[in-house]
N, C-alpha and C positions, 0 to 999 in steps of 0.2 A: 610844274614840279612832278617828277617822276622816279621811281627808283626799281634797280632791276631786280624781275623777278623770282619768283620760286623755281621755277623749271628753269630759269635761267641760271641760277646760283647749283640747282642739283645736277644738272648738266656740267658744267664746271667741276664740280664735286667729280663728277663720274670718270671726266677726261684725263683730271689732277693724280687722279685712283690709279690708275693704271700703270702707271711706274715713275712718275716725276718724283726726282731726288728730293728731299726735305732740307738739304744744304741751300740750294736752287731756290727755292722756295721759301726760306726764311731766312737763313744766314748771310745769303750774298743780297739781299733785298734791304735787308740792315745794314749792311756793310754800304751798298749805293747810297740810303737815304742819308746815312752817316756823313756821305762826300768821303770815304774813306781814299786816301792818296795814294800815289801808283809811285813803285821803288822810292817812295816817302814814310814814315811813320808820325802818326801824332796821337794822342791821349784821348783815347775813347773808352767808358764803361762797354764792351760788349756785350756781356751777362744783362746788366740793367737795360741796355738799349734792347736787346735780344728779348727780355721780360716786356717791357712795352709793344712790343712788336705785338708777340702775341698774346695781348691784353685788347689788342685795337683790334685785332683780325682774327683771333683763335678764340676768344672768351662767347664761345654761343648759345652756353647756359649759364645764365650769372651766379643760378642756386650751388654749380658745380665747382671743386676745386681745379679741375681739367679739363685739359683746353683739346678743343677738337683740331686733329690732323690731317689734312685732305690729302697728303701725300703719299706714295705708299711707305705703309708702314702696319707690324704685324697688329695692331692696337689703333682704332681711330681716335682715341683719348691718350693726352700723354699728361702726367704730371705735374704739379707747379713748379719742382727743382730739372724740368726740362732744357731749361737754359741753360741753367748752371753744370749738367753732368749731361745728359743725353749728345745733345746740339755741341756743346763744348768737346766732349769725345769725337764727334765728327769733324770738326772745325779743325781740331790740335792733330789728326789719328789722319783719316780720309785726307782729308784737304790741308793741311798743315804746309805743303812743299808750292799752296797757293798764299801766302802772308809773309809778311817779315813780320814776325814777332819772338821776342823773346818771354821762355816761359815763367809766369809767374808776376810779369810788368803788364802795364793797360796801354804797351805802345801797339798799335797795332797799321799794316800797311800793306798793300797789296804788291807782288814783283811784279816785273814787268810785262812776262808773260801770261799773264795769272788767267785769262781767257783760254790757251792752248793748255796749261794746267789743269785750268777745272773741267776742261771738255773732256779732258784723256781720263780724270777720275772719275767722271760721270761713267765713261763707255766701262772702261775695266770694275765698274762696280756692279755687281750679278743683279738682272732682274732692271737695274734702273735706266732710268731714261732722260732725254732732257724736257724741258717746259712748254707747255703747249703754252703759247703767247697770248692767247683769246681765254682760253681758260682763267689761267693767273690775272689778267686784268680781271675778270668777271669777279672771281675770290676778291681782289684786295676793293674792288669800288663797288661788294656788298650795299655796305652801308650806308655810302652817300648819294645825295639828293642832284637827280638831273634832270637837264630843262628839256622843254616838249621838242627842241629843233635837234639833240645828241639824240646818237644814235651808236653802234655797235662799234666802228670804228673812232670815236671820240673815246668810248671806254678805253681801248687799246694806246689812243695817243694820249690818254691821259694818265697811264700808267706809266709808259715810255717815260717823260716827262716828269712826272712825281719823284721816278727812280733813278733819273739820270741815265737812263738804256742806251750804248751809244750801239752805234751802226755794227761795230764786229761783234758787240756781245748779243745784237739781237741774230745777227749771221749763226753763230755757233754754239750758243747755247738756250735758244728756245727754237720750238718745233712749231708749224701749223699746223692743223686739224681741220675737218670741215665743219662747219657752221652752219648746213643747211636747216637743221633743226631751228635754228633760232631765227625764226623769222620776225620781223619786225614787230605784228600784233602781239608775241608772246616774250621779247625780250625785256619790254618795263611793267610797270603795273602802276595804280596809283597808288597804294600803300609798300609799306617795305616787307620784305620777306621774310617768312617765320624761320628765323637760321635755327632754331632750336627744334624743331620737329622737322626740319631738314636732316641735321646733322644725329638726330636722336634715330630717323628712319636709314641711315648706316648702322646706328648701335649705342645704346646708353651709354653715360661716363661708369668708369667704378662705381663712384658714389650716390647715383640714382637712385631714387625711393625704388624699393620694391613694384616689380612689374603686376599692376593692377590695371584692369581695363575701364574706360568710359563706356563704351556702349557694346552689344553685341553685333557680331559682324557677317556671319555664316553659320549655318546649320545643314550638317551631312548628315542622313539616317539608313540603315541598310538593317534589313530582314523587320523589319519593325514599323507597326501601323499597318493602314488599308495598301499603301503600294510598297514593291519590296522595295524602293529608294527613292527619298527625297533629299533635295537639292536648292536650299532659299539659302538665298543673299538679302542681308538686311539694310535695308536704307539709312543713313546715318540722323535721319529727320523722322520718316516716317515708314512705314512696312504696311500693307495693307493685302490681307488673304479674303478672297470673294471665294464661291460655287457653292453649290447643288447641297443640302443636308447630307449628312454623312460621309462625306469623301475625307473628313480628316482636318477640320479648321481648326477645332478647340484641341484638338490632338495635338499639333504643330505649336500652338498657341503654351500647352503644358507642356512641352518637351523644350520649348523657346524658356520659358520661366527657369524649367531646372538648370539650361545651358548657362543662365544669369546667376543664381542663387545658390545651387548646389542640392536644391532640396525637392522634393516634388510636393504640390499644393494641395495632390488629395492623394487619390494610390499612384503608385509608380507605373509607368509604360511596361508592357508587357508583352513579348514575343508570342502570339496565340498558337502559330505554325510553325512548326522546327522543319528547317529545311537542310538538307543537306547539302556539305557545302557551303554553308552561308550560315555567317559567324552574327548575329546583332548586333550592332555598333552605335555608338549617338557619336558623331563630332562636329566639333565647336569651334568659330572663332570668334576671341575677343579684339578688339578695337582699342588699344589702350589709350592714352591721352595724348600719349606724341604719335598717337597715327599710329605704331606697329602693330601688327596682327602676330596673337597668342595665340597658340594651337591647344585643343584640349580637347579627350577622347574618352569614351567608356565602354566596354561589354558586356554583353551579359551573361551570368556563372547559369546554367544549367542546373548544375550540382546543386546549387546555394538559391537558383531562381534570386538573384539577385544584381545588379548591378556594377560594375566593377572599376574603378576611378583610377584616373593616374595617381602617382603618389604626390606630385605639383601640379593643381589645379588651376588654372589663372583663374583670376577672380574679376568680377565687374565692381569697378570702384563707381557704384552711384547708387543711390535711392530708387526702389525699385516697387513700385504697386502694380498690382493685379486685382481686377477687376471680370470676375466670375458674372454670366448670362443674372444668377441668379441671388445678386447681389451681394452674394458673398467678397470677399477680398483678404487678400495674404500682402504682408507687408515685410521687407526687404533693407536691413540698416545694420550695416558691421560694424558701426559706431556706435551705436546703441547695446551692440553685446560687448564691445570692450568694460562698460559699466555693471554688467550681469554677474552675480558669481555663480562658479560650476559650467559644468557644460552645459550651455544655453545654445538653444538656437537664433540666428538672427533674423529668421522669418519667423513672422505672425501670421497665424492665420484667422481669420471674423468671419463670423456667420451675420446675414444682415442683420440677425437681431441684438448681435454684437455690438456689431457698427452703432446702429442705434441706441440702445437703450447701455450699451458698456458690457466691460470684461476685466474683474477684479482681478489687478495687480499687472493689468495690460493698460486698458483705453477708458476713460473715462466714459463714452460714447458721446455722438451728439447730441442729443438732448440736455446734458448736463452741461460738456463741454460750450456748448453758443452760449448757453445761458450766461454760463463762467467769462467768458471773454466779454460779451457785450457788456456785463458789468463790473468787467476790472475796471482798476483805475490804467493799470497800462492797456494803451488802444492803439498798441500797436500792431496785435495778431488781428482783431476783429474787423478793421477795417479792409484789413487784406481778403480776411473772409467773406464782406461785401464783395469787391469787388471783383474776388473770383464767381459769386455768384453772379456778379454783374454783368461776368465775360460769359458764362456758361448760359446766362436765361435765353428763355426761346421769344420768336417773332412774336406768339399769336398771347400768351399772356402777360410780357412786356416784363419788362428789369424783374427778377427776384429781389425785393427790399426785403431785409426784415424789419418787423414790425417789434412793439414790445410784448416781453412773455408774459402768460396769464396761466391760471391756472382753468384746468379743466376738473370736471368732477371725475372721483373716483381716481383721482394721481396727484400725490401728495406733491411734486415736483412743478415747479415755472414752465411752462415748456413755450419754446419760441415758436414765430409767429411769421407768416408771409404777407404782404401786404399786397391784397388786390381791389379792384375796379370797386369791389363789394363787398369789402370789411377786410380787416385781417382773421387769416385762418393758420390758426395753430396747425402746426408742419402734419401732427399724426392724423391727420384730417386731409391733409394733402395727395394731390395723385399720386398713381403708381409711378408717370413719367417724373413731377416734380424730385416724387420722394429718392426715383433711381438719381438723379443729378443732384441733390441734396449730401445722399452720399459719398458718392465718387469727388465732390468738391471739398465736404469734410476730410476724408482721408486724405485728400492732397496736401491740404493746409495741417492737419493732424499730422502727419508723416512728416514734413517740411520744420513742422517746428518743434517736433520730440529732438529730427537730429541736431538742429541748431543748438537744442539747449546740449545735449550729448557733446557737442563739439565743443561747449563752451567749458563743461566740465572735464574734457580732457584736456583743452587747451590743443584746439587743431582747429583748422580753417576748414569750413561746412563742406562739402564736394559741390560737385557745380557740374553734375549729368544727375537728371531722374531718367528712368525708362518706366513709360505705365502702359500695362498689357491691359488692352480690354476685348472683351470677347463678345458680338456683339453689338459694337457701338450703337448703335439706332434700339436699343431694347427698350420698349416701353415709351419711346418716344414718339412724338407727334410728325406727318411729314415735318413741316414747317422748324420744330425741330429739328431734324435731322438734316436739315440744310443749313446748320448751323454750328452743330454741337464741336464736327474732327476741327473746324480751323478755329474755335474757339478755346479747345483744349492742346491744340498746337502752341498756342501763345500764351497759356498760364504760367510758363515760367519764370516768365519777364516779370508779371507781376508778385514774384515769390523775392525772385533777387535779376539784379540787372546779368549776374555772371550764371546764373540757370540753365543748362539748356535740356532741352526735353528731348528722347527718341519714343516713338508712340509703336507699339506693333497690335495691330486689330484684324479682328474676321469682321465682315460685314455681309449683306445679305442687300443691302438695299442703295439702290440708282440718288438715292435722295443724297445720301453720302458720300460717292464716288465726283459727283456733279458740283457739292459744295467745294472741293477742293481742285476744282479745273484754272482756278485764277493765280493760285497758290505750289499748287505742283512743283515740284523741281528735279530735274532728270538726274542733277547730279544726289541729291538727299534723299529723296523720296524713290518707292519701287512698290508694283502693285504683282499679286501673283494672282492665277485662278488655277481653283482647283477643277480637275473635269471627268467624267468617265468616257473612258476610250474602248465602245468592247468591254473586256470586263477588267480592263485598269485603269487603277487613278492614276491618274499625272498630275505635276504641280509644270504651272508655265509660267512663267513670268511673261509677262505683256505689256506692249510698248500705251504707255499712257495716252489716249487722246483724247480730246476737248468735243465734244459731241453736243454739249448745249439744250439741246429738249434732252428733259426728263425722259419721254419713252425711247426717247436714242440710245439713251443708258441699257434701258429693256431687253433690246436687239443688237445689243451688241456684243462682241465675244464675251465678255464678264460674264452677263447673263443668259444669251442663248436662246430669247424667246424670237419665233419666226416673227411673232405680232403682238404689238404693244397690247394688247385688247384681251378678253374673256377667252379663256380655253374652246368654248360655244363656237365663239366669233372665228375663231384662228382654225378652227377646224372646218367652217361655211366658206371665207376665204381660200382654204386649200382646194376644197370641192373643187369652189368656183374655179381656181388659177388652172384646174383639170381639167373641165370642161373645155375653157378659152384652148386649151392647145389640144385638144382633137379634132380631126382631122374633117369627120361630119359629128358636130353635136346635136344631143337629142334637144329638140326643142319643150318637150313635156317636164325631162330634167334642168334645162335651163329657169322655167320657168318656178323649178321646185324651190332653187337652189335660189333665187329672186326673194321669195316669199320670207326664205330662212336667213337670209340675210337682212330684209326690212325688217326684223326680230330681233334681229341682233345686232346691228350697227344704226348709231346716228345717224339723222339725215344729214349732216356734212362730212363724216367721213368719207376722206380724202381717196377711199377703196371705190365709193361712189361712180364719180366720171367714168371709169374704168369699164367698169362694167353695165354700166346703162349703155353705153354705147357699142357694146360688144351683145347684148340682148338685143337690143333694137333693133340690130340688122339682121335678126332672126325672129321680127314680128313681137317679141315679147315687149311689152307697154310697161312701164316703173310707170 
């Protein structure tokens, strides 16, 4: 069982676009299936048979009262009274000299000629055209289920067929087109095609919820930051920015937040050098839910040193945390400010000791908050919160359980408990690494179920994109963690709700977290950029992802740029060394130096070894 594709249906779409009549295409498709008779009349609804039509083949968003038009036509959404006054107009008006009908009766009959008729009102109609025959099959057999031995021509005969097509009407009123695009691998798929974010990537119905974006999709920057212009594309899964300190990570990272949110997390970006000629600009695109990309741009006022907004903003419709180097975090919910009075904003921003211990009339914090859930009667939130800790714990201290709260002296509060090899240890007692992923697991689940409840009181269905910006990921963490932590925090959403999905955008610094996610990767979701100094400019580059497997491959490779996995010491004895080896007479006194300073500095198995004993030795020098 198989059914044809996306590209195969938008293809169709594309062919249909181009000038095929919507008479062609609906009216006389209805009139065949009808069995409509020739210099005969007999009693057919049209209007209602014309309504069904397209119910079966035009309804490609159910939420929508309007049905999508693949044909040309100034509007790709038409109406529900489409049948009845649109289609009907053209029917009685255009085509009318093709029917015996009298007006105002349900007799309806085609004349004799009605093929040289409709062809002659095709041509003298401006702009239109007749039917591409591969197209329109592909349109009407959407929907249905084909076995693994059909193939593109079975689509065709089985439209023929359905329609009753006979040999003159396919002669002179459908056209070929070439089909080389649709080659075999890409014309089925094994699920059916999303006709709604197909026909939504022509253009919303009327009646579409307001255009609000899922995920961020692009970020343009000019006169602004360390180089005068950056240029990221964001991966619809994951984003990830690696180089050097200072070139601009957490920069990109706080200019990514406000392209999401609207607000900036600490001070705002700031134009240092006025150049002439060159205006500052931030833009942005969003990624809405049906795939479209929103455009959206700011400048900077001089005058005002301040920032300057279109007057329509697209907005990212999702749940959105940030996650500061130093444990701070800003939080992101426009659901949550519909409940607010006054102008409120809908980012939060915590200091860790926010996060922790709370922030009246914001966040309970965690200390209070675990406590509260582990001994509600509903266990519903707290189990989730297990087992995000469960997903987040690292290799080398094993599951995060918790444990039960006790008190400590000198704080009048329960405070909870981690359960290890060696007692349970009340959390404020806990590492810096534990306590940072203690955190960031709190606010996910904290975030996730304020908007829930938010949702519940306004009576709206919760969103179903988070985006969590972390800066950093590996801070505080152990390797062993950090071969752990991105594809652990890639899949917490499943655990929040099965309809979750996460886009994650991080700086990172470290081979331990690039390496975890080589099995996981994906060319189409995922995208890695490095930042570099070139001379004395940064660039941002994006770079093609590879699987490199040792940890110090990670080291040596373009991300990081070290000549040699090893001590600065070492990497500078080895360059000697590689100097020596290519002169043309080497000294043997320096050979011998450079001997010494390497047995100092490299293991006796490094792999640099062989190399060079054998390149000394034939100059009398003895390892």
């Amino acid at each position: 069982m198989k059914y044809l594709s996306g590209k195969a249906v938008s293809w169709a779409i594309g062919q249909l676009r181009k000038g095929s009549h919507p008479f062609l295409g609906i009216t006389f498709l209805v009139c065949k299936k009808a069995g409509l008779l020739v210099e005969k009349t007999s009693r057919i609804k049209l209007d209602t048979l014309t309504k069904n039509h397209l119910e079966t083949h035009h309804r490609l968003d159910p939420q929508s009262e309007f049905y999508f038009q693949p044909f040309k036509s100034p509007k790709p959404w038409v109406g529900h009274k489409y049948a009845s006054s649109g289609l009907q107009a053209i029917n009685t008006q255009t085509f009318g000299q093709v029917f015996i009908h009298q007006k105002g009766s349900q007799s309806w009959g085609f004349k004799g000629d009605y093929v040289g008729k409709i062809s002659q009102a095709v041509k003298t109609s401006s702009g239109y055209k007749f039917i591409p025959l591969t197209a329109i099959a592909i349109w009407i057999g959407k929907n249905d289920s084909w076995e693994d031995k059909d193939s593109l021509d079975s689509v065709v005969k089985q439209f023929l067929k359905n329609y009753h097509i006979t040999s003159d009407e396919r002669a002179n009123l459908f056209t070929r087109v070439k089909t080389s695009e649709l080659s075999a691998p890409t014309l089925f798929d094994e699920k059916p095609a999303d006709l709604k974010a197909i026909a939504y990537a022509v253009g919303p119905p009327p009646d579409a919820p307001g255009e609000t974006g899922g995920t961020l999709a692009a970020l343009r920057l000019k006169g602004i930051g360390p180089a005068m212009s950056f240029d990221l594309r964001f991966g619809e899964r994951l984003t990830l920015v690696a180089g050097d300190n200072g070139l601009g990570k957490s920069f990109l990272l706080d200019v990514a937040w406000w392209a999401i949110t609207g607000k900036w997390v600490n001070k705002p970006a700031f134009p240092f050098v006025r150049l002439k000629d060159v205006k500052p600009t931030i833009k942005f695109e969003i990624r809405s839910a049906t795939n479209q990309i929103l455009s959206g741009s700011s400048s900077f006022d001089w005058r005002t040193h301040s920032w300057i907004h279109q007057k329509e903003r697209p907005s990212v419709e999702a749940l959105c945390i940030y996650a500061k180097v130093d444990n701070s975090f800003a939080v992101y919910d426009e659901t949550r400010e519909k409940l607010q009075a006054g102008d409120q904003s809908h980012v939060s921003s915590f200091t860790s000791n926010e996060v922790w211990n709370g922030k009246p009339g914001e966040i309970e914090g965690l200390v209070r908050d675990w406590v509260k859930w582990q001994l509600a009667r509903d266990q519903e939130i707290f189990p989730t919160f297990a087992r995000v800790l469960e997903r987040l714990s690292p290799e080398d201290l094993g599951i995060l359980i918790p444990g039960d709260p006790r008190r400590i002296p000198g704080d009048p509060r329960q405070i909870p408990t981690i359960k290890h090899s060696y007692g349970d240890v009340p959390i404020v007692f806990s590492s810096a690494g534990v306590q940072h992923v203690l955190l960031l697991a709190y606010l996910v689940i904290w975030t996730w179920q304020e908007h829930t409840v938010a949702a519940r009181q306004i009576d709206e269905e919760p969103l179903r994109k988070m985006v969590i910006v972390v800066d950093e990921i590996e801070a505080h963490l152990h390797p062993r963690w950090q071969r752990t932590m991105l594809p652990a925090l890639m899949s917490v959403g499943k655990l929040l709700s099965e309809e979750l999905e996460i886009q994650i955008i991080a700086s990172t610094h470290s081979p331990m977290v690039l390496a975890s996610i080589e099995a996981d990767f994906s060319e189409e979701a995922d995208v890695l950029y490095h930042l570099a100094l070139e001379d004395i400019n940064v660039v941002l580059e994006p770079l093609e992802f590879q699987k490199y497997g040792d940890i110090s491959a990670w080291l040596t490779s373009p991300v990081f740029g070290l000549k040699h996995a090893r001590s600065r010491d070492a990497e500078k004895a080895i360059e000697r060394a590689k100097t020596i080896q290519l002169a043309p007479t080497p000294d043997v006194s320096e050979i011998q130096e450079v001997s010494d300073r390497l047995r100092q500095l490299l293991a006796s198995d490094d792999p640099f070894w062989p190399r060079w004993t054998y390149f000394a030795e034939r100059f009398g020098v003895v390892l």
